[in-house]
N, C-alpha and C positions, 0 to 999 in steps of 0.2 A: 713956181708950183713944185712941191713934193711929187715923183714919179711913185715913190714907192707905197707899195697895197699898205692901207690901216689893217695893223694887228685887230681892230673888234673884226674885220669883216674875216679874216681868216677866221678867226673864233666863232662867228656865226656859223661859215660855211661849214667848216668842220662839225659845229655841233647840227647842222641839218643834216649831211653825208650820217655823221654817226646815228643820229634818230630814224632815219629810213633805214640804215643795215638791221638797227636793232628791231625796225617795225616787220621789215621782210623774214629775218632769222625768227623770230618771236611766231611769225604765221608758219613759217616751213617746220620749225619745232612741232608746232600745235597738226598740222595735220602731218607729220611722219611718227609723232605718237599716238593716233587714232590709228595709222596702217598698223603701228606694231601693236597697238595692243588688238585688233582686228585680226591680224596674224596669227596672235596669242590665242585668242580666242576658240577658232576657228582648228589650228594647226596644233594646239599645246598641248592636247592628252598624247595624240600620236607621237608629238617629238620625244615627249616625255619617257613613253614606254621606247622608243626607236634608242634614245640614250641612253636611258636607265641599264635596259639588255647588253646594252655594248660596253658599258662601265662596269657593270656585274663580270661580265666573263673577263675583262683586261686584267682587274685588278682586284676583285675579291672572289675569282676563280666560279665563278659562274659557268653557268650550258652555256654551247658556242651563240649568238643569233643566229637567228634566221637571216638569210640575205637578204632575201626580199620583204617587201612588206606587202599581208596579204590581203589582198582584197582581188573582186572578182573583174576576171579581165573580159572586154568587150568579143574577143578572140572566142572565147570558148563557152561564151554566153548565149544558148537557141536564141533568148530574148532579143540580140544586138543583132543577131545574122541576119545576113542579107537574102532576100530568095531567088534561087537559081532562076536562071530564065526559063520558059518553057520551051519544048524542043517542036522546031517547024516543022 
């Protein structure tokens, strides 16, 4: 008896290995381009203007930005605070 593997069964095996990377890759594709365009979505005007400002002033001499980006902080909002205890 021949000890050594039949080349079909390597050829099988490798073509199975290769059909589940490409099943597995094909799904993690599929849903890491719903997070990015979810991202896009969601995040894209902001980046967009947060970019834009900071490409204007580097290099076609634009106002400095702003450092931060504005929106209203929980800190200084009556709406967010918490209320003091009452006094015993």
């Amino acid at each position: 008896m021949n000890d050594s593997v039949s080349p079909i069964l390597i050829a099988i095996a490798g073509c199975e290995v290769g059909f589940w990377v490409l099943v597995g890759g094909g799904l993690a594709l599929r849903y890491l381009a719903r997070l990015y365009l979810g991202v896009t979505v969601v995040f894209g005007p902001r980046l967009i203007r947060w970019a834009d400002a900071r490409f204007a002033h580097r290099f076609a001499g634009g106002p400095a930005p702003r450092w931060a980006i504005s929106s209203p902080t929980p800190l200084n909002d009556r709406r967010c605070s918490v209320p003091s205890r009452p006094s015993a």
